[in-house]
C-alpha positions in Angstrom: 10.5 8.2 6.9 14.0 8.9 5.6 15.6 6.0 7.3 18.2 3.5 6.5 17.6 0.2 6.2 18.7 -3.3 5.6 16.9 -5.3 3.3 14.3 -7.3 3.7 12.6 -4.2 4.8 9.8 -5.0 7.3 6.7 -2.5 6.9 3.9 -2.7 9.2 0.8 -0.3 7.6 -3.0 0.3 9.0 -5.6 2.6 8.6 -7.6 5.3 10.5 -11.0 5.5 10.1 -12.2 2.6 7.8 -12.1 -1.7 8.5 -9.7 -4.0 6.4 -11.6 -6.4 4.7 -10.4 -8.8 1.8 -10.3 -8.2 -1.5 -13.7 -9.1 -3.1 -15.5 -8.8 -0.1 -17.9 -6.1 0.6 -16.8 -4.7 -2.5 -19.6 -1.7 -2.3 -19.0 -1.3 1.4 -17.3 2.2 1.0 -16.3 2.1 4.9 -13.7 -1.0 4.3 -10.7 -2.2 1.8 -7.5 -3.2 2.0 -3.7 -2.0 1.3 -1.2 -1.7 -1.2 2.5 -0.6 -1.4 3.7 0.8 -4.4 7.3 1.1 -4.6 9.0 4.4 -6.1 5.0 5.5 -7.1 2.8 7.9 -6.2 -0.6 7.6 -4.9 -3.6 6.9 -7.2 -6.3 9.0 -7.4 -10.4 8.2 -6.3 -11.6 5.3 -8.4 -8.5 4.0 -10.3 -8.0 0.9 -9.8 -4.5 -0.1 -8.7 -2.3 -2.4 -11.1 -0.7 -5.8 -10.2 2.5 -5.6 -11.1 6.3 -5.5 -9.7 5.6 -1.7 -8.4 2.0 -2.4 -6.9 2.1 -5.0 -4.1 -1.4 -6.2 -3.7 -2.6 -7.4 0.0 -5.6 -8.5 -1.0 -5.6 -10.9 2.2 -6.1 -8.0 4.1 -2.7 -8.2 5.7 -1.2 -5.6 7.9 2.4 -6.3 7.4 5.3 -7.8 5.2 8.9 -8.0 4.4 9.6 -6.2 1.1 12.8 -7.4 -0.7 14.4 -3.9 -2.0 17.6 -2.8 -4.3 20.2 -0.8 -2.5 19.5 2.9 -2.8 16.8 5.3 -1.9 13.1 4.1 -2.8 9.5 5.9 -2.1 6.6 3.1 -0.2 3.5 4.9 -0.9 0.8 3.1 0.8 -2.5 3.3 -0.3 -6.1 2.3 0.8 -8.3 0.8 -2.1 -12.3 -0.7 -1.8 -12.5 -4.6 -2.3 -12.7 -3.7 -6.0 -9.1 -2.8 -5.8 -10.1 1.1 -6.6 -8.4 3.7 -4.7 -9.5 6.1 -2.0 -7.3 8.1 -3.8 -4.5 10.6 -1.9 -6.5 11.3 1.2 -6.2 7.2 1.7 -2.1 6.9 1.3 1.1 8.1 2.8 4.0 8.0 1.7 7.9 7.2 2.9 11.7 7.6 1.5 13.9 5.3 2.8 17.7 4.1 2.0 18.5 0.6 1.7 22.1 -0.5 2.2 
């Protein structure tokens, strides 16, 4: 948080307290999901489920990591923790970071 960086901007993400499981996969298994970033977003509150688009990055894989291309300036990664459904945990589930990209 509040670091300046060069991109591709490598973020590495995980959770506490729940299993990463792909998308569509024990979708009523309240326990497990899998993340998203959403760049210069907030987090999403219980049961919304999070758009695909340019500002939600989907990792639907169940991934743990990737290189996100960013404009210079400051941007906001909110990462956040959604069921295989792709509906949020809501707040309690995400974190947010500022960085600066050169």
């Amino acid at each position: 948080d509040g670091a300046t960086v060069k991109s591709p901007v490598k973020v590495q993400f995980g959770v506490a307290g729940m299993s990463i499981s792909p998308a569509g996969q024990n979708v009523l298994d309240k326990t497990k999901g899998h993340h998203h970033v959403i760049v210069d977003g907030k987090a999403l509150t219980a049961g919304q489920v999070v758009p695909a688009n340019n500002t939600h990055i989907h990792f639907g894989k169940g991934q743990t990591e990737t290189d996100l291309k960013l404009t210079p300036g400051k941007h906001t990664l909110t990462l956040q923790f959604a069921d295989g459904g792709h509906r949020s945990y809501g707040p309690a589930l995400s974190s947010t970071i500022t960085v600066t990209v050169e």
